[in-house]
C-alpha positions in Angstrom: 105.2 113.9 107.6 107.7 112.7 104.8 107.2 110.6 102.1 108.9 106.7 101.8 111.6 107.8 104.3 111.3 109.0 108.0 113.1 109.4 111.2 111.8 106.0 112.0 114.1 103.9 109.1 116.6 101.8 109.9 119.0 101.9 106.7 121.7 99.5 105.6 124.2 100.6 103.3 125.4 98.1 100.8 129.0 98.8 100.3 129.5 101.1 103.1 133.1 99.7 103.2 134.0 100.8 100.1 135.4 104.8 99.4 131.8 106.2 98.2 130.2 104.2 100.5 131.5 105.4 103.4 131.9 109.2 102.3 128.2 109.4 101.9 127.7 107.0 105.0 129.5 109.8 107.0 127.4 112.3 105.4 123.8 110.5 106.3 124.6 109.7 109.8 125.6 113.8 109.9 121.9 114.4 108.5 120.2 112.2 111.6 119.6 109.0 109.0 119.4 105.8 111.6 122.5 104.0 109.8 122.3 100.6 111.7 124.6 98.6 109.8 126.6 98.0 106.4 126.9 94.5 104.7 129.6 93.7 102.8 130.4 89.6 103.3 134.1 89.5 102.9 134.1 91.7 106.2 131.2 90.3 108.3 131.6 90.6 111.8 133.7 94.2 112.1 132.6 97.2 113.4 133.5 100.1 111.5 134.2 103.5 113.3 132.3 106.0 111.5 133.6 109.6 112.5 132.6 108.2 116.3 129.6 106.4 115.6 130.1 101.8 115.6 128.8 100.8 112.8 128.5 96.9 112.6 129.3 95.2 109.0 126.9 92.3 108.2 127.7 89.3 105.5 124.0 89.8 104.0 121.2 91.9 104.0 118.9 89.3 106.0 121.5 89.2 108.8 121.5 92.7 109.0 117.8 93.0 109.1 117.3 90.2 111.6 119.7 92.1 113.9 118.8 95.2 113.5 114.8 95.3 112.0 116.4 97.4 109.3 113.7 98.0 106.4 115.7 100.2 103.9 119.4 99.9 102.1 121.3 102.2 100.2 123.1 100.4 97.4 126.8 101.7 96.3 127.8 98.2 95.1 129.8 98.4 91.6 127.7 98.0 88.8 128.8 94.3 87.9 127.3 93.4 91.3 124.7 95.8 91.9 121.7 93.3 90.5 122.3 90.4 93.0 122.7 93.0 95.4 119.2 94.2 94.9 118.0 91.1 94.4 119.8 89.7 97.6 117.8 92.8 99.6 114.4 92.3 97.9 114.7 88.4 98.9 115.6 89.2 102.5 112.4 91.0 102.2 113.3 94.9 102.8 110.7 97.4 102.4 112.9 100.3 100.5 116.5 99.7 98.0 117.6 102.7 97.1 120.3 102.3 94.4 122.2 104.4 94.0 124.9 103.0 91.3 125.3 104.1 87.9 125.8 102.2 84.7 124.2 99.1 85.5 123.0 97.5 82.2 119.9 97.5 81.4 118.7 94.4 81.3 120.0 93.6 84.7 117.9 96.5 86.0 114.9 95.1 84.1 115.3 92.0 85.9 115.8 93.0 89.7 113.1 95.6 89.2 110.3 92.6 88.3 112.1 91.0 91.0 111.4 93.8 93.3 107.7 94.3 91.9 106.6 90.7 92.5 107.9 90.9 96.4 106.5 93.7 97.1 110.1 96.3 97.2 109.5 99.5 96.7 112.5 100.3 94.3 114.2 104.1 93.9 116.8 104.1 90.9 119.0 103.3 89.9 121.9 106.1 89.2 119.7 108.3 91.4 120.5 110.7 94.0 118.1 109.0 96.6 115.6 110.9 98.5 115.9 112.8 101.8 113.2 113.9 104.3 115.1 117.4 105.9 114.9 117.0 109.8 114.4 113.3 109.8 116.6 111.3 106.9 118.6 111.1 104.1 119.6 108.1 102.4 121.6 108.6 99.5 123.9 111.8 97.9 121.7 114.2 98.3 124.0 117.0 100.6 121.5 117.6 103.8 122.6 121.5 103.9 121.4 122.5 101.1 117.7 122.3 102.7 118.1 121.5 106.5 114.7 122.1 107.3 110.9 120.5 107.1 108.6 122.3 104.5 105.9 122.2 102.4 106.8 121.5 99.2 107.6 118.1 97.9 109.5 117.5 94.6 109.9 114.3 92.6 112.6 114.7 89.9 115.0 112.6 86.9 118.3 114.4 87.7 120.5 115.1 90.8 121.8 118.5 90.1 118.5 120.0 89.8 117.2 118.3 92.4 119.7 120.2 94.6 118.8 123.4 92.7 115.6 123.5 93.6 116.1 122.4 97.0 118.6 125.4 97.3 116.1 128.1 95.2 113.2 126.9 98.0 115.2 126.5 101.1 114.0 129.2 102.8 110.3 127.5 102.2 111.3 123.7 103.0 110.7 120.0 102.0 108.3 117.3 103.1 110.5 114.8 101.0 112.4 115.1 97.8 113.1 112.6 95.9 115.7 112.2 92.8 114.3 109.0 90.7 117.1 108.8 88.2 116.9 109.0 85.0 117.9 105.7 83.4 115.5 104.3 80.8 114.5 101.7 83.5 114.2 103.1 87.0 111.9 101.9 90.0 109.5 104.5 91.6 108.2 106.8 89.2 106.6 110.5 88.7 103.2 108.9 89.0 104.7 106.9 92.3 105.9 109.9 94.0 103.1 112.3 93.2 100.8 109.7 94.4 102.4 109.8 97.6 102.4 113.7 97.8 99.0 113.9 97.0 97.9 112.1 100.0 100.8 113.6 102.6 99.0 116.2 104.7 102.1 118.3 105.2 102.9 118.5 101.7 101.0 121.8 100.0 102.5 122.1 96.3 104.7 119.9 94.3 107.5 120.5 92.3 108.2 117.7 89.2 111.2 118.1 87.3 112.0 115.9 84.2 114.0 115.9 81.0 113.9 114.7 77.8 113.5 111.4 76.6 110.6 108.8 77.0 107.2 109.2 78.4 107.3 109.8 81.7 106.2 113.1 82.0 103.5 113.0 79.6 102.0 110.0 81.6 102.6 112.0 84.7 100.7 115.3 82.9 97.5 112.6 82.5 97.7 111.3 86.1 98.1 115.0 87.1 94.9 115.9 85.3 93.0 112.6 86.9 94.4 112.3 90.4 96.2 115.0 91.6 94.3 118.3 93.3 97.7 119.7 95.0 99.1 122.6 92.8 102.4 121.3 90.5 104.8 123.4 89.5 107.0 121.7 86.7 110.3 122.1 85.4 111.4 119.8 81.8 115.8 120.1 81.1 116.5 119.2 77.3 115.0 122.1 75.4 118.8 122.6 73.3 119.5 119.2 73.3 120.3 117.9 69.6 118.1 114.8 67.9 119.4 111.6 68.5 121.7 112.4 71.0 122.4 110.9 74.4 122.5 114.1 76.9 123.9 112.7 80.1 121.0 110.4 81.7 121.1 107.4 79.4 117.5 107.9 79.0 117.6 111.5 78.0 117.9 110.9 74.2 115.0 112.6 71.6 113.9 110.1 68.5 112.3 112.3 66.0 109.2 113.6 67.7 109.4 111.2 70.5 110.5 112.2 74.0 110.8 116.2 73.2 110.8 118.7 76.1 108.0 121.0 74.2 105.6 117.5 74.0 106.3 117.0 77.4 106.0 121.0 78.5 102.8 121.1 76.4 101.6 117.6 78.2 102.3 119.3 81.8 100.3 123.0 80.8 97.1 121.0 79.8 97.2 119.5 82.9 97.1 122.7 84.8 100.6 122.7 85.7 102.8 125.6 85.5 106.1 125.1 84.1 109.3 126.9 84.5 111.7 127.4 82.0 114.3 127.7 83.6 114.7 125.8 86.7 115.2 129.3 88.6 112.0 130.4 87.2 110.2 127.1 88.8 111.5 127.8 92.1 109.8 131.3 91.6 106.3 130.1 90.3 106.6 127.8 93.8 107.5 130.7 95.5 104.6 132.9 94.4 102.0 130.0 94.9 103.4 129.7 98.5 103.9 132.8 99.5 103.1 135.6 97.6 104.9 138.8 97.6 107.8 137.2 99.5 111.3 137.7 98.1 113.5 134.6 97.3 116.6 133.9 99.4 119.9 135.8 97.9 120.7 134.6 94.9 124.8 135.0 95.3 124.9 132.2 98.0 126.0 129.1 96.3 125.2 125.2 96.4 128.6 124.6 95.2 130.3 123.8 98.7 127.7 121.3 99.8 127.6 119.2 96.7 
């Protein structure tokens, strides 16, 4: 079982033909992702050779979906363009956009998420990794090798580089899905979305959440946790050293005063009954032990650097 994503999607990639595009398209065909087209309408009609595999290039999303019964895209469209390419997908009626594209402005991302909302498009981003199901698909940046195979553990996370640090840390356990939800101050799917999801996947047995500073989020997840969720969480918050009033890397990771902190949002979690980390090598370990006691963790002088 995965979560959102599965062997069975079909994916578009919006933008496949341009240089990001068609790295990462490589890379996701390489993981076992169905690629079934690419849309970019100054280049309808081509087939694109993609290290062996034809990939045909459709003007629009709905031509691509009526030819191929696609019902997910992966957007690497430029900023400038990435809201009418959302909103071009959610109107052709696609199940999943994940968007991967950073720095669109926010109020173009307020407006193709309503967009998305009112039709029924489930959302993921934007300036997100994506999400990946190991064995069955990945559609986004998220390298495939750092956790090749199935496993129990799903995690839901704001940033990319710790998503691929857990998934490292834990690859000797596995993932159901993981998914990287960005951490602009407007994004789609949410904590709450994703532990929803994990809650009710049978093949998912803990959960790992990782967020950072800024907004509520996490403290809304930590009261959702409490309510709704009976599948152990293991928690991880980035941002404890980060200085007041300063933007730290997500454009939503900035603290106001007492707004947004990582100890509100670590103290919000551990009410809850969720065990956080503090460091993110420390979370893998709480996983770990929850999972399988006694075990020791995979060598720690192997290195993620390579596959990201």
């Amino acid at each position: 079982m995965a979560i959102f994503l599965t062997k069975e999607s079909k994916v578009l990639v919006q933008g496949m033909t341009g240089a990001e595009g068609m790295k990462h398209t490589r890379r996701m065909l390489a993981a076992g992702t169905r690629i079934v087209g690419g849309v970019n309408p100054r280049k309808a009609g081509r087939t694109v050779d993609v290290d062996g595999t034809p990939v045909p290039v459709f003007g629009t999303v709905e031509e691509g979906m009526t030819a191929t019964g696609a019902d997910v895209t992966v957007v690497f469209v430029p900023p400038p363009f990435a809201k009418a390419a959302v909103i071009e997908a959610v109107d052709a009626g696609i199940a999943l956009a994940v968007v991967i594209t950073e720095g669109i402005p926010v109020h173009d991302a307020v407006a193709f998420h309503a967009h998305a909302r009112a039709r029924s498009t489930r959302v993921i981003g934007p300036n997100c990794p994506g999400l990946i199901s190991p064995g069955q698909s990945n559609a986004g940046i998220i390298p495939p090798d750092i956790a090749p195979v199935p496993g129990r553990i799903g995690l839901v996370s704001k940033s990319g580089t710790l998503t691929y640090q857990l998934m490292h840390e834990l690859r000797d356990i596995g993932f159901s899905s993981a998914v990287g939800i960005g951490g602009d101050p407007v994004i789609g799917t949410t904590h709450i979305d994703c532990l929803t999801a994990f809650e009710e996947d049978p093949d998912t047995e803990l959960i790992v959440l990782i967020g950072e500073i800024g907004g509520d989020a996490e403290e809304r997840a930590a009261a959702h946790i409490a309510q709704h969720i009976t599948k152990p969480v293991i928690g991880y918050i980035a941002g404890f050293t980060a200085p007041e009033g300063r933007t730290m890397g997500h454009a939503g990771a900035i603290v106001s005063g007492s707004s947004g902190t990582a100890e509100a949002k670590q103290r919000a979690l551990e009410a809850a009954g969720v065990q956080v980390g503090s460091t993110p090598t420390e979370a893998a370990g709480l996983a770990r032990a929850r999972l399988l006691p006694g075990a020791l963790p995979p060598d720690p002088r192997s290195s993620i650097a390579g596959a990201a």
